[in-house]
TORDRENNU-564838 format. One line per 3 residues: number of its first residue (from 1); their letters; for each residue z, x, y of C-alpha. Coordinates in Angstrom, 2 decimals, always signed. Last residue first. Layout:
N
NUM> A> Z:X:Y; ... .
//
This chain:
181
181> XXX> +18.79:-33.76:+7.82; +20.01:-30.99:+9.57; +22.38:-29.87:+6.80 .
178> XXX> +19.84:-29.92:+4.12; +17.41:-28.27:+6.39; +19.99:-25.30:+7.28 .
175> XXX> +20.86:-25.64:+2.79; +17.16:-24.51:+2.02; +17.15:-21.72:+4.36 .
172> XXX> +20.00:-19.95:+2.69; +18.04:-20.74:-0.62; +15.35:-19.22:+0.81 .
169> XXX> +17.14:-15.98:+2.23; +18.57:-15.61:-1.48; +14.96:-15.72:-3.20 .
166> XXX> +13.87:-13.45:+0.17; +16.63:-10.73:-0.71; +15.96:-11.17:-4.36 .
163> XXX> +12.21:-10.32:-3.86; +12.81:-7.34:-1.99; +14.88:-5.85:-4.14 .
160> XXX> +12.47:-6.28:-6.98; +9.63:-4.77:-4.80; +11.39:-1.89:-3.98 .
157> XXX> +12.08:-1.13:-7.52; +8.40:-1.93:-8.12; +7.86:+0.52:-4.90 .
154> XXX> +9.74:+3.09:-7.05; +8.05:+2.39:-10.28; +4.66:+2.63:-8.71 .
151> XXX> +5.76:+6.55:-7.12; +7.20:+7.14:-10.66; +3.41:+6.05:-12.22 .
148> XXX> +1.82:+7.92:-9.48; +3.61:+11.20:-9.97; +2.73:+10.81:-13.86 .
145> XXX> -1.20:+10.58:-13.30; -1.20:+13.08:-10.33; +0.37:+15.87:-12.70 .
142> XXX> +0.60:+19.38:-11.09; -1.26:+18.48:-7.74; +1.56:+15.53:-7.17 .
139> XXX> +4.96:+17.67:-7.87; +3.12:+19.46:-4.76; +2.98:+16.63:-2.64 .
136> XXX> +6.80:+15.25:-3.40; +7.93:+19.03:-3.13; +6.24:+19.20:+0.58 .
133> XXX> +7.73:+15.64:+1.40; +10.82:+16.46:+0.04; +11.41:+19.74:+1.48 .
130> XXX> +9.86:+18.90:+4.95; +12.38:+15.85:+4.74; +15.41:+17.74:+4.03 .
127> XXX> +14.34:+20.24:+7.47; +14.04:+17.00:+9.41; +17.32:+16.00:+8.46 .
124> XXX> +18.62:+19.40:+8.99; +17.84:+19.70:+12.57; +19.74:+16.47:+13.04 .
121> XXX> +20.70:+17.39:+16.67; +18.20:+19.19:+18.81; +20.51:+22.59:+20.67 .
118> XXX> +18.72:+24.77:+18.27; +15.03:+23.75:+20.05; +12.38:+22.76:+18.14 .
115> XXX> +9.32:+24.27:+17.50; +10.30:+26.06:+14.09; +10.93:+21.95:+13.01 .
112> XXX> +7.99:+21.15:+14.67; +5.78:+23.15:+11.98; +8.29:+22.47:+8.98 .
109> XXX> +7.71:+18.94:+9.90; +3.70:+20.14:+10.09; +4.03:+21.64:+6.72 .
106> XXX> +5.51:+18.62:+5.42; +2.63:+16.77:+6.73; +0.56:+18.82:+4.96 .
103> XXX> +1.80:+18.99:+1.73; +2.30:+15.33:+1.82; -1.41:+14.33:+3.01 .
100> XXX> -2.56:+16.42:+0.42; -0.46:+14.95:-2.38; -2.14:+11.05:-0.93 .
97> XXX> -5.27:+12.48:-1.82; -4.27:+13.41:-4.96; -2.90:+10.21:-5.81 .
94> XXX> -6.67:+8.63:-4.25; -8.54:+11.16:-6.54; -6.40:+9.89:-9.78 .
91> XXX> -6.78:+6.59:-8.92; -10.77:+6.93:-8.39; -10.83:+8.73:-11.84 .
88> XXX> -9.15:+5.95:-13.39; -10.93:+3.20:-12.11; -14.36:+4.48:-12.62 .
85> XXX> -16.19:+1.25:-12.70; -14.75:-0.65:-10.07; -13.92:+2.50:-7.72 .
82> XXX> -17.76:+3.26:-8.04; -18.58:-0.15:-7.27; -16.55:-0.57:-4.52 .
79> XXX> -17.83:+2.79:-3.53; -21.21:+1.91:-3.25; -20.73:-1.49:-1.84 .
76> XXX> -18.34:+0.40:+0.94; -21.37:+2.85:+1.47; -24.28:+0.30:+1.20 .
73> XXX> -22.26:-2.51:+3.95; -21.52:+1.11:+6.02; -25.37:+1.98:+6.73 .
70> XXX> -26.20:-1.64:+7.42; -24.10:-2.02:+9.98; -25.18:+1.71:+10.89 .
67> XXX> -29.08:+0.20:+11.31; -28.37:-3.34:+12.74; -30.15:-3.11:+16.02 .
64> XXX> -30.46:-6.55:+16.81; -33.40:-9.20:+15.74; -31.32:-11.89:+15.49 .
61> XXX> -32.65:-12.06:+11.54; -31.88:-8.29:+11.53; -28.37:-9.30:+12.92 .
58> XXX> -27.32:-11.32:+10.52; -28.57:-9.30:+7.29; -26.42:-6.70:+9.20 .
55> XXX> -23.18:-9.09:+9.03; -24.12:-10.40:+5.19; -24.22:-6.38:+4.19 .
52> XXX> -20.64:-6.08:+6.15; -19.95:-8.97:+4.19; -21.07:-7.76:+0.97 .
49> XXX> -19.10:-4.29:+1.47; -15.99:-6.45:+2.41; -15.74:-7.59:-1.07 .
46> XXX> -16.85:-4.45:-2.54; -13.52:-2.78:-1.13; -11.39:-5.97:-2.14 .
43> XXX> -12.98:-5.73:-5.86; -11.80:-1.94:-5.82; -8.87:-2.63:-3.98 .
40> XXX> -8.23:-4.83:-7.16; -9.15:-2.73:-8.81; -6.67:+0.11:-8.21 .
37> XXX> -3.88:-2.59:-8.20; -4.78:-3.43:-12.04; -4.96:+0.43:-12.57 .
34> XXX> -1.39:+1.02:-11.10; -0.12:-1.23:-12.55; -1.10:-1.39:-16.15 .
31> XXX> +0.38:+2.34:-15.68; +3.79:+1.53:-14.07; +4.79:-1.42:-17.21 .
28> XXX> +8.28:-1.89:-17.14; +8.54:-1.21:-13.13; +5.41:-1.83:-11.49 .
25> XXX> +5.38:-5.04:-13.80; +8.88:-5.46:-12.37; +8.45:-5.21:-9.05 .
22> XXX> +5.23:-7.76:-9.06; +7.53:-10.26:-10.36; +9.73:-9.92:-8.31 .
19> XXX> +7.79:-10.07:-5.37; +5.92:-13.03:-6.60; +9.18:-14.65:-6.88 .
16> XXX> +9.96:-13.80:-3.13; +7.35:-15.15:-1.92; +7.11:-18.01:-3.71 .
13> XXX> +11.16:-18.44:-2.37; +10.13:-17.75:+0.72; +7.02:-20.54:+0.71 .
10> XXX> +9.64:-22.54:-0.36; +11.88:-22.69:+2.58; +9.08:-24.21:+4.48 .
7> XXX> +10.54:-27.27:+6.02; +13.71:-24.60:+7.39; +11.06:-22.81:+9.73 .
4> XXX> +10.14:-26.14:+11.10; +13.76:-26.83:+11.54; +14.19:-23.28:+13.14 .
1> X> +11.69:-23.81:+15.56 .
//
């Protein structure tokens, strides 16, 4: 397993390239980013529209019930499009989106954290991350745009990181097949 693993050394090292890469566009240039990314879920969403519409097109030549198949392939196609063409807007709902989620699950670690016993150890960790999460969702309502670009720029960081890791791992893999051979 491992010299089959050690063959492909380069597919870490693409990997870990395209990581890199990716990290620092999110990094140096967090807006291009986040609207290239946006559609290109937009493109994936419309993608799988057409073959959910290809799937019901199926099954009315089978002759099966294909009236929610159908249904769903001219939602998704709709809001493919829609994310497509209104990029921005679409971004700026799905940031939002994502500062609702954060508000509320910080109000349901706050939630459990009133729930839980005193004799629970790391009370206060949970407490930190109700802060943070609630302050992360709320920074979010005030200016989506800008907590989306630092949100990018954190995942590009991540993304850096990540791709040095698997550049090194490659190498590391490189020399096992060198020494098996």
């Amino acid at each position: 397993m491992l010299i089959q693993f050690s063959r492909n050394w380069w597919v870490l090292l693409i990997n870990g390239l395209i990581a890199l890469i990716l990290g620092l566009f999110a990094i140096f240039a967090p807006e291009g980013t986040m609207i290239t990314l946006t559609k290109y879920f937009g493109f994936l969403v419309l993608l799988a529209g057409i073959v959910l519409l290809i799937g019901a097109i199926g099954r009315v030549q089978k002759k099966e019930n294909y009236t929610w198949l159908l249904i769903e392939a001219i939602i998704i196609l709709v809001l493919g499009v829609i994310i497509l063409l209104f990029t921005e807007q679409s971004l700026r709902i799905f940031i939002i989106i994502v500062g609702l989620w954060a508000i509320i699950m910080g109000i349901l670690q706050l939630m459990l954290l009133a729930s839980i016993k005193d004799e629970v150890a790391n009370k206060n960790l949970v407490l930190f991350n109700a802060i943070i999460t609630l302050a992360f969702g709320i920074a979010i309502f005030f200016d989506p745009f800008s907590a989306g670009r630092l949100f990018t720029v954190l995942i590009g960081i991540g993304a850096v990181l990540m791709g040095i890791v698997l550049i090194m791992i490659s190498f590391n893999v490189k020399k096992v097949q060198e020494a098996e051979k």
